[in-house]
C-alpha atoms as a printed R data frame, in Angstrom:
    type eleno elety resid chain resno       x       y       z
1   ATOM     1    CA   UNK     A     1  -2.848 -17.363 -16.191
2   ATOM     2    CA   UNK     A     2  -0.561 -15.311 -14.060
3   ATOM     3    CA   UNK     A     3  -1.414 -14.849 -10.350
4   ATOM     4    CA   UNK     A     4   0.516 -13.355  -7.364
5   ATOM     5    CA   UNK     A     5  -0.294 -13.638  -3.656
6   ATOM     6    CA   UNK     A     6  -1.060  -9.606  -3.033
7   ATOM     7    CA   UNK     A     7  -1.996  -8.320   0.459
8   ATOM     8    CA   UNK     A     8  -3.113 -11.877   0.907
9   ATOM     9    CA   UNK     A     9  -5.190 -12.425  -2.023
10  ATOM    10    CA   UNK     A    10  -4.552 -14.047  -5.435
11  ATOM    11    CA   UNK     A    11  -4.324 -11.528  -8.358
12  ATOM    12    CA   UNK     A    12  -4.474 -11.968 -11.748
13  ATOM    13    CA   UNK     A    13  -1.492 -10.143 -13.931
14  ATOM    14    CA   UNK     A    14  -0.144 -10.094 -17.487
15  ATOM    15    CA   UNK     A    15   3.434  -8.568 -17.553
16  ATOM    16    CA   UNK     A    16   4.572  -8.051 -21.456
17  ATOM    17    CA   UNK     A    17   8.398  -8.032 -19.842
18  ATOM    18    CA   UNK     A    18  11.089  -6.377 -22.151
19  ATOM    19    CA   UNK     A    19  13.373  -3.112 -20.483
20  ATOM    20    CA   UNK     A    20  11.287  -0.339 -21.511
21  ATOM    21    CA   UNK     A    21   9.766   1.974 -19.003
22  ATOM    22    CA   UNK     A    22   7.142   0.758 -17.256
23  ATOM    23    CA   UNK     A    23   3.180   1.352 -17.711
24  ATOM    24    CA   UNK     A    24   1.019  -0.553 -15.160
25  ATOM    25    CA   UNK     A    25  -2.846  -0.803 -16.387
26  ATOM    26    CA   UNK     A    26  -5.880  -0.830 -14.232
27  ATOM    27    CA   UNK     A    27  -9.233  -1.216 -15.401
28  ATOM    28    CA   UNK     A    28 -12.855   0.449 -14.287
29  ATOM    29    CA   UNK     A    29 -15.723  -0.563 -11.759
30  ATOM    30    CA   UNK     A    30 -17.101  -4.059 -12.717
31  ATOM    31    CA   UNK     A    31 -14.420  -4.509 -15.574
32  ATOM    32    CA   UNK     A    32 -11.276  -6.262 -16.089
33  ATOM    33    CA   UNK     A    33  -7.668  -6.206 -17.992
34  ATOM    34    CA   UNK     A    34  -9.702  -6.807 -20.710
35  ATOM    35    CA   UNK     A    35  -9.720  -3.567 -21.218
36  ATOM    36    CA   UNK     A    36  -6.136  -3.250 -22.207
37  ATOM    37    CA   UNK     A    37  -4.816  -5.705 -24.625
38  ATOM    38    CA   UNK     A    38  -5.485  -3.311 -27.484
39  ATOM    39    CA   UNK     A    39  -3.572  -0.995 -26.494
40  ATOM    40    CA   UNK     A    40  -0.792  -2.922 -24.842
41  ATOM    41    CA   UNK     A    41  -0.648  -4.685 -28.169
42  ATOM    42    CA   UNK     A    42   0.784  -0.892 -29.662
43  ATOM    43    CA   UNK     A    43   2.799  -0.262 -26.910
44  ATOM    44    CA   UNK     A    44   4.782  -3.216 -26.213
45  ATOM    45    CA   UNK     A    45   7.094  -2.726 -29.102
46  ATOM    46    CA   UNK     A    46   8.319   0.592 -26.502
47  ATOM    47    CA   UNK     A    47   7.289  -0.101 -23.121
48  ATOM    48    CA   UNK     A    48   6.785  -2.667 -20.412
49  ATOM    49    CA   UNK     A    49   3.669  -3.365 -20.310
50  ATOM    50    CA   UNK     A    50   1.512  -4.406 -16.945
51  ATOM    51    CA   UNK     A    51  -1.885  -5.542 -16.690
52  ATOM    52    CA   UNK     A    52  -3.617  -6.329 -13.347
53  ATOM    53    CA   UNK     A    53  -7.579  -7.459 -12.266
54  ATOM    54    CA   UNK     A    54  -8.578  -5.676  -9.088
55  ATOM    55    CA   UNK     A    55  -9.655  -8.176  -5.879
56  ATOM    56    CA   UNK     A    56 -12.994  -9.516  -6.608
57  ATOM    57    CA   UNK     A    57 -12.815  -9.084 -10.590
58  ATOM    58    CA   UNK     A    58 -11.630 -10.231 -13.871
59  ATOM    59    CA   UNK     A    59  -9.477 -13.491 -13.178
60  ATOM    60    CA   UNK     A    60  -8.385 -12.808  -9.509
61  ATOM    61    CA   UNK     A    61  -9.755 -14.108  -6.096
62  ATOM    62    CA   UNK     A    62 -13.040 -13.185  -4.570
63  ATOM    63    CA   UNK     A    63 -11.988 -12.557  -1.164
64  ATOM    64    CA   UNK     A    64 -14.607 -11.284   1.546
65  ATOM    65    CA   UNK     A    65 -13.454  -7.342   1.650
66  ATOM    66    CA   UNK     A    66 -10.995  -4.872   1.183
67  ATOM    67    CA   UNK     A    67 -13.201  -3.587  -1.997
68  ATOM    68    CA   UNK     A    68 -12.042   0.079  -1.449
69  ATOM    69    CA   UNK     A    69  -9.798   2.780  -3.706
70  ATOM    70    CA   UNK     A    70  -7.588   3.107  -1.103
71  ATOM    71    CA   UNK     A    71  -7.089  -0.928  -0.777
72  ATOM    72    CA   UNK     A    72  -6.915  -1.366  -4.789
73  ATOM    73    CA   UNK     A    73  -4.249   1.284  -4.568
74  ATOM    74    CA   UNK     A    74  -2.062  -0.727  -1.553
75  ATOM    75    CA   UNK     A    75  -2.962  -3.706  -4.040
76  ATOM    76    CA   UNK     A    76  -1.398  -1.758  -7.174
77  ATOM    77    CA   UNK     A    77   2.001  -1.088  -4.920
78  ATOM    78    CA   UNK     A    78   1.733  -4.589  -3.809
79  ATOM    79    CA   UNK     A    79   1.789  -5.985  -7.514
80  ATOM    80    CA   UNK     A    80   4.482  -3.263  -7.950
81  ATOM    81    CA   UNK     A    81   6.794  -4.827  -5.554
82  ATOM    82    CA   UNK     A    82   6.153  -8.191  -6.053
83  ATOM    83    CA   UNK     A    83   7.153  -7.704  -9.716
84  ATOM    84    CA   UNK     A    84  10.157  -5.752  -8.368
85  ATOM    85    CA   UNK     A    85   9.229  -2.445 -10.038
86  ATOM    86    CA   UNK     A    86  10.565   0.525  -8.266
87  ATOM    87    CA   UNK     A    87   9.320   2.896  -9.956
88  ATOM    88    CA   UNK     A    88   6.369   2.960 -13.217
89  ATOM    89    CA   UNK     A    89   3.513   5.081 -14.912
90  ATOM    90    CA   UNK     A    90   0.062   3.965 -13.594
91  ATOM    91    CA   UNK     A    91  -3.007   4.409 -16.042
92  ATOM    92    CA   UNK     A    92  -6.345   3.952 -14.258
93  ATOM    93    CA   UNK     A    93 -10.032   3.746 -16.083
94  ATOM    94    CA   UNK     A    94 -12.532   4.993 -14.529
95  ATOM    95    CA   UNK     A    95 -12.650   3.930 -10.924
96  ATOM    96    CA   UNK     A    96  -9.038   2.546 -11.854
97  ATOM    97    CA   UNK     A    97  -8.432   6.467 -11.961
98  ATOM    98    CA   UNK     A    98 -10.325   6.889  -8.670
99  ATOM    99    CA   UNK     A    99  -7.399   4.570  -7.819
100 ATOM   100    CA   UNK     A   100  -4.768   7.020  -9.721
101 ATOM   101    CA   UNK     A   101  -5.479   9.820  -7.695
102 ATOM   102    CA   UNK     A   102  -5.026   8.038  -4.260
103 ATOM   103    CA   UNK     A   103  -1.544   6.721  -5.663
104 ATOM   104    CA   UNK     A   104  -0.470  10.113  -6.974
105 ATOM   105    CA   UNK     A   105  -1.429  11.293  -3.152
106 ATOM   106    CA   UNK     A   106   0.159   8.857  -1.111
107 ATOM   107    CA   UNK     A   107   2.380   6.894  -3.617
108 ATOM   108    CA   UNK     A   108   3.558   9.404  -5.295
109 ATOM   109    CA   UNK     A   109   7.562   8.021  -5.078
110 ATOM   110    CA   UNK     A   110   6.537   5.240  -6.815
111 ATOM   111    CA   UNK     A   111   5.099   6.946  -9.972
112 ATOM   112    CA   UNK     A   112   6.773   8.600 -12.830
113 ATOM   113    CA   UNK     A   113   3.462   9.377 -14.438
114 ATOM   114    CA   UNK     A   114  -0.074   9.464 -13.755
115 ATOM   115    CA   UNK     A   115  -2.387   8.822 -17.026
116 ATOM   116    CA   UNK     A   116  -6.395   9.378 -15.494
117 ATOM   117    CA   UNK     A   117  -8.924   8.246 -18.034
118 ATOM   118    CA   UNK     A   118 -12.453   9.672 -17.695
119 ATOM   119    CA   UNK     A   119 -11.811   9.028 -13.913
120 ATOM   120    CA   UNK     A   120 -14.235   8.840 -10.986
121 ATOM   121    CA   UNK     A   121 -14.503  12.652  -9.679
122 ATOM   122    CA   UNK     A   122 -11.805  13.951  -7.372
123 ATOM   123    CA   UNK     A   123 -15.215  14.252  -4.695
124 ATOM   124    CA   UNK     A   124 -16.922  11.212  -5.825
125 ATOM   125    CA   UNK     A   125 -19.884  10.114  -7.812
126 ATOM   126    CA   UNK     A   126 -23.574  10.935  -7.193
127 ATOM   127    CA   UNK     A   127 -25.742   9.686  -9.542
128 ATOM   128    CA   UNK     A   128 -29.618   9.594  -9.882
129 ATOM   129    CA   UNK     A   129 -30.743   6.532  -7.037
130 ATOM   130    CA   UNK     A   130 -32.977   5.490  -9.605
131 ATOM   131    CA   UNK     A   131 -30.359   4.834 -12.254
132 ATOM   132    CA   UNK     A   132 -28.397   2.461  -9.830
133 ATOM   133    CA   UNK     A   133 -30.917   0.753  -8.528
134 ATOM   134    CA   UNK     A   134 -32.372   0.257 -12.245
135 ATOM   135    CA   UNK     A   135 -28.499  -1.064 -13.147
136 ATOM   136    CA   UNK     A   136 -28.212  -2.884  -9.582
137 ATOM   137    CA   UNK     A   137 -31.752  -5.108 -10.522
138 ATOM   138    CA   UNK     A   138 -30.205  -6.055 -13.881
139 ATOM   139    CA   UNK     A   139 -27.188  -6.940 -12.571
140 ATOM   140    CA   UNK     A   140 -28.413  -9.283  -9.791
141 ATOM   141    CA   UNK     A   141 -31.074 -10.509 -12.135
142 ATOM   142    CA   UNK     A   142 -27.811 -11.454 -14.724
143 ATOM   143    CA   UNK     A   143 -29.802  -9.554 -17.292
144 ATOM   144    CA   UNK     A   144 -27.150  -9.774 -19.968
145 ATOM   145    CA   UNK     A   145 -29.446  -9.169 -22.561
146 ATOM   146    CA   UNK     A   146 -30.767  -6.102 -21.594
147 ATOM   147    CA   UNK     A   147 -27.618  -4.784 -20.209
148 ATOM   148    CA   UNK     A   148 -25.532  -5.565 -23.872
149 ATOM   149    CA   UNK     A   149 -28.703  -3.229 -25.151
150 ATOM   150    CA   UNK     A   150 -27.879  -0.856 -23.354
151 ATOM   151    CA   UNK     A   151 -24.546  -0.491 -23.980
152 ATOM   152    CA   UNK     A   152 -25.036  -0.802 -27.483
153 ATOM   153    CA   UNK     A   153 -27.811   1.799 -27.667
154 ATOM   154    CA   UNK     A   154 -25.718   4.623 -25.370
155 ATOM   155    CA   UNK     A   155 -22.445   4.002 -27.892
156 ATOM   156    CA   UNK     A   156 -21.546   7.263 -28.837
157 ATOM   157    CA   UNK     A   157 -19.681   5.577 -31.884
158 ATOM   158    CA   UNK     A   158 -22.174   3.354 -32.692
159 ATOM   159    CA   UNK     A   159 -20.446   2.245 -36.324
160 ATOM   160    CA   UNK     A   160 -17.311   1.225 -34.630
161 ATOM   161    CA   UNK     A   161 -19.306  -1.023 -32.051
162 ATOM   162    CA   UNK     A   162 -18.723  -4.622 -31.831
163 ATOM   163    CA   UNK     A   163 -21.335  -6.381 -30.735
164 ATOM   164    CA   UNK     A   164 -19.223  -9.370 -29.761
165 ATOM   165    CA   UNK     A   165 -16.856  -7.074 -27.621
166 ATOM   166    CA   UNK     A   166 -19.787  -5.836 -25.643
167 ATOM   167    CA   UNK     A   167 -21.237  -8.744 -24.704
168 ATOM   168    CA   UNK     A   168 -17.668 -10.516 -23.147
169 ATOM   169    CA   UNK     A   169 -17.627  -7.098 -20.921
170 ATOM   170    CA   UNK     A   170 -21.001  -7.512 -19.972
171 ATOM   171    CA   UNK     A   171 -20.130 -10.935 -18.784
172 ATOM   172    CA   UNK     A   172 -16.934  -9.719 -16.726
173 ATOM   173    CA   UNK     A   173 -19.267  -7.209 -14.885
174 ATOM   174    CA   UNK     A   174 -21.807 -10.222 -14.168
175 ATOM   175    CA   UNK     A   175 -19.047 -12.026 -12.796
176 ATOM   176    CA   UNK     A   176 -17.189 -10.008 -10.467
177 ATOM   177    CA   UNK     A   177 -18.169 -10.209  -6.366
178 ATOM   178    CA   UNK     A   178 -20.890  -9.126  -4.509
179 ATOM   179    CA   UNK     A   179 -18.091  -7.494  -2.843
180 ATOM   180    CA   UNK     A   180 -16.926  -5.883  -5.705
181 ATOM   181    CA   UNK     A   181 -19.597  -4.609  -6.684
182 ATOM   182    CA   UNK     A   182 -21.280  -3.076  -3.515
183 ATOM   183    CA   UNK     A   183 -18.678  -2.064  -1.702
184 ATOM   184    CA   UNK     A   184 -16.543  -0.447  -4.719
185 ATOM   185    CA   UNK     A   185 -19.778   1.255  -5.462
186 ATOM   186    CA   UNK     A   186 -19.655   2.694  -1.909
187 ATOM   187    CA   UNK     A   187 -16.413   3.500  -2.376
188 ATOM   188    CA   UNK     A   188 -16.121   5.977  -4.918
189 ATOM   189    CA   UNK     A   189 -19.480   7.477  -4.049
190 ATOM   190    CA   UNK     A   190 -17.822   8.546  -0.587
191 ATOM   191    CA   UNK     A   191 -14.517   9.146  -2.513
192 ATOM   192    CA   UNK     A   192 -13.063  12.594  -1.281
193 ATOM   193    CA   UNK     A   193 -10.126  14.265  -2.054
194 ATOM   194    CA   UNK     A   194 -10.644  17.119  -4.355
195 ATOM   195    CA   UNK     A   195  -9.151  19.696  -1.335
196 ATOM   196    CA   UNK     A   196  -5.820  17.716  -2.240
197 ATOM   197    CA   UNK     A   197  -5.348  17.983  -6.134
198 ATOM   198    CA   UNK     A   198  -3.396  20.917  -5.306
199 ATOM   199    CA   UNK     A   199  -1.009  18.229  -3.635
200 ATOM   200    CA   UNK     A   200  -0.688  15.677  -6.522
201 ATOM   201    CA   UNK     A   201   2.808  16.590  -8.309
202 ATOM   202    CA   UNK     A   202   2.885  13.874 -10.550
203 ATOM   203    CA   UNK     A   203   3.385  14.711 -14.119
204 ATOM   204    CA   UNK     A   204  -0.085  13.994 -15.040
205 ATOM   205    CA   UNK     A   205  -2.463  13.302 -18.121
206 ATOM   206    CA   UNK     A   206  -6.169  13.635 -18.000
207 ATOM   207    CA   UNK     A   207  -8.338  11.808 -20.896
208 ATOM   208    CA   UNK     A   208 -11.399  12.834 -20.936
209 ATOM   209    CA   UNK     A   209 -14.579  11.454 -23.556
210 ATOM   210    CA   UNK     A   210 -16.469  14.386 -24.215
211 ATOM   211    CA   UNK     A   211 -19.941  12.783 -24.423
212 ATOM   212    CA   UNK     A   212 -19.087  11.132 -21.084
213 ATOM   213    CA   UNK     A   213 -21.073  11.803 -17.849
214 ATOM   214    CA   UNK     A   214 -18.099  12.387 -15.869
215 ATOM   215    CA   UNK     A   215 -16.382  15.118 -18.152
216 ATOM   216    CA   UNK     A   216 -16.968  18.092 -16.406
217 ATOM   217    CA   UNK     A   217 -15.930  16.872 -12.904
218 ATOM   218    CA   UNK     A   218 -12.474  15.938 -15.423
219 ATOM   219    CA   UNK     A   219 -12.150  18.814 -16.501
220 ATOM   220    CA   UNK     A   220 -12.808  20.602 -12.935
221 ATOM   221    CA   UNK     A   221 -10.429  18.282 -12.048
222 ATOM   222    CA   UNK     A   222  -7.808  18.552 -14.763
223 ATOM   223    CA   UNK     A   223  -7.920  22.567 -13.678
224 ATOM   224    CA   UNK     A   224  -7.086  21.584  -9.928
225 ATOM   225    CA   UNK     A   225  -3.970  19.708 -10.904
226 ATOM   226    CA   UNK     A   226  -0.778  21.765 -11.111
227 ATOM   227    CA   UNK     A   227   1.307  19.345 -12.840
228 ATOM   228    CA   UNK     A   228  -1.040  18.299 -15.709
229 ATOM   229    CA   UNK     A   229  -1.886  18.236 -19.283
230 ATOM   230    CA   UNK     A   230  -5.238  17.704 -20.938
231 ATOM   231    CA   UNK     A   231  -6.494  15.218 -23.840
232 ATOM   232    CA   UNK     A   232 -10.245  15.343 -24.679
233 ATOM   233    CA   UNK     A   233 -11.993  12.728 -27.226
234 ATOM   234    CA   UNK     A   234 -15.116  13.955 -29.834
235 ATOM   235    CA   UNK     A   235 -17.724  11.937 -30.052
236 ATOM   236    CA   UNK     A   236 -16.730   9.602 -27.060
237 ATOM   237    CA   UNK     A   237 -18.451   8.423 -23.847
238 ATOM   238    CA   UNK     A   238 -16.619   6.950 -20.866
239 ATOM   239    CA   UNK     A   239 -15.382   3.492 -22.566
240 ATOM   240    CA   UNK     A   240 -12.771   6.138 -23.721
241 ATOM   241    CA   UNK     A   241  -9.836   2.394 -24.361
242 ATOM   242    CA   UNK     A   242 -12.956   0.508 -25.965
243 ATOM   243    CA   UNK     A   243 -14.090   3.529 -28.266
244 ATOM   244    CA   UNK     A   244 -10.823   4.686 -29.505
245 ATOM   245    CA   UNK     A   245  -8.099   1.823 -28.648
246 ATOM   246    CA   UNK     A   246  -5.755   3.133 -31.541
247 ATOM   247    CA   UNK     A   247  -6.158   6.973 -31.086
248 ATOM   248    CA   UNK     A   248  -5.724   6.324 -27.407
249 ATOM   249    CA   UNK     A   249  -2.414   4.683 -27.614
250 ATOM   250    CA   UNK     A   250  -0.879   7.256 -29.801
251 ATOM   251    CA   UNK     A   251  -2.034   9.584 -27.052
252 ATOM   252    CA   UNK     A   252  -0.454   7.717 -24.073
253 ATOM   253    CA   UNK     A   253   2.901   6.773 -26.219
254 ATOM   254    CA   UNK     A   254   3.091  10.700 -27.041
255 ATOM   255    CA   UNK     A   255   2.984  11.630 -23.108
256 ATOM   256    CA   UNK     A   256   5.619   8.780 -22.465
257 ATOM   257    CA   UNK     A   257   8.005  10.951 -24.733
258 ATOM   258    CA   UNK     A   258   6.787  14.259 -23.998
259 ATOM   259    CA   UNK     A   259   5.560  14.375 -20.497
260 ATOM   260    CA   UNK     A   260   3.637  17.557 -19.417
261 ATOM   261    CA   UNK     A   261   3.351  20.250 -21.949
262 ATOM   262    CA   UNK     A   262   1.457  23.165 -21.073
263 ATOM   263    CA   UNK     A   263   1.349  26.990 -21.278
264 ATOM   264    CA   UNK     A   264   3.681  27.336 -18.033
265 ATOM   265    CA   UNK     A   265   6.118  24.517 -19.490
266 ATOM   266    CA   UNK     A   266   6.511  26.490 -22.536
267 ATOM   267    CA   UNK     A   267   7.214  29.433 -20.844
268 ATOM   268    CA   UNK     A   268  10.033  27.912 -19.065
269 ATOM   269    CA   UNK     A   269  11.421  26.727 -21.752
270 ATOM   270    CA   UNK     A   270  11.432  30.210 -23.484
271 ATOM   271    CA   UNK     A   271  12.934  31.659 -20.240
272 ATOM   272    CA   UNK     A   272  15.704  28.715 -19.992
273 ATOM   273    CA   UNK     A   273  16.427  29.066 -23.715
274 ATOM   274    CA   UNK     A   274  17.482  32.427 -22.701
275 ATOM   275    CA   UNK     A   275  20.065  32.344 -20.206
């Protein structure tokens, strides 16, 4: 396994090399690269390929703090420059596009895209206190049993689910740091920055599952971005790379050639086409 020293802790990587443009992967809240090798495994014939674990998670150190989106996103540069990559598109899952935003605000010279996947909300999360502290007992109790029922139950595709699959993610959330998961938790519940959007240039794409929790802060987010285009999934819930791994590369390959197309790009083209 692949580690590099990053803001003085030891993070996992998986770098797929090659000269293609660059695509740097971060996963969700409790999860891991695992997330990715599906659809790295499509891409790699194209791109460069980058896969990282967040501090506290997947295969990398379990240091004492700096569990924070604005510290994962110092820790996403870091890996940047210790790989000696300028420049690269970032996709972020879930908190990992919690993460996206911050880069896109304050990193934004380092990115040539920004690909959000059913992200934490531009002003947080604020779910039911009962729901967390139902998931926080089952996850200090290492309820793996209960939690892989779960998961398995709320599948909004349940005929593609793999059993198997589900329970090695359950066992990556179980494993990441107390640290992790408090303080990340804390984190993107006091996550703020939807009065910015307006700021974040970045040629961006928004994937959104449409039986996910989080799709209408997306989309209210999607609509605050002026330099974005949209992709929304039937009959999919936030594990948007899990759900659809095939269907979601495609989508992400097709941005890497096309960049932003919208209504106002098309215009300009019509009104460049004519002088």
């Amino acid at each position: 396994m692949a580690h590099r020293t990053i803001n003085g802790v030891e993070l996992f990587y998986e770098d797929t090399g090659g000269t293609g443009e660059v695509i740097l992967f971060h996963h969700g809240y409790t999860s891991s690269h695992d997330t990715w090798p599906p659809i790295v495994a499509q891409l790699a014939d194209e791109f460069r390929c980058v896969m990282m674990d967040a501090r506290g998670a997947g295969d990398s150190a379990h240091p004492d703090d700096g569990y924070t989106i604005e510290q994962y996103a110092a820790d996403v540069v870091g890996m940047a420059d210790a790989l000696g990559l300028d420049r690269f598109t970032y996709v972020g899952h879930s908190m990992g596009g919690g993460i996206g935003m911050w880069l896109g605000l304050e990193y934004s010279d380092r990115l040539d895209r920004l690909v959000l996947v059913a992200p934490v909300g531009s002003g947080g999360i604020d779910p039911p206190p009962d729901l967390r502290e139902a998931a926080a007992k089952l996850w200090y109790d290492r309820d793996a049993d209960e939690l892989v029922r779960q998961r398995i139950a709320g599948a909004a595709r349940p005929e593609l689910t793999d059993e198997v699959a589900v329970k090695a993610r359950v066992d990556r959330a179980l494993s990441v740091s107390v640290g992790h998961y408090e303080a990340s938790w804390e984190s993107m519940a006091a996550f703020s920055v939807t009065d910015r959007l307006d700021e974040l240039t970045t040629p961006t794409l928004m994937v959104v599952g449409a039986a996910d929790g989080l799709a209408t802060a997306n989309l209210e987010d999607y609509l605050r971005l002026p330099n974005a285009t949209l992709h929304v999934f039937s009959r999919v819930g936030h594990s948007v790379p899990a759900d659809v791994p095939e269907e979601f590369a495609a989508v992400v390959r097709d941005f890497m050639r096309h960049g932003v197309v919208s209504a106002a790009t098309l215009q300009e083209r019509i009104t460049n086409s004519a002088e």
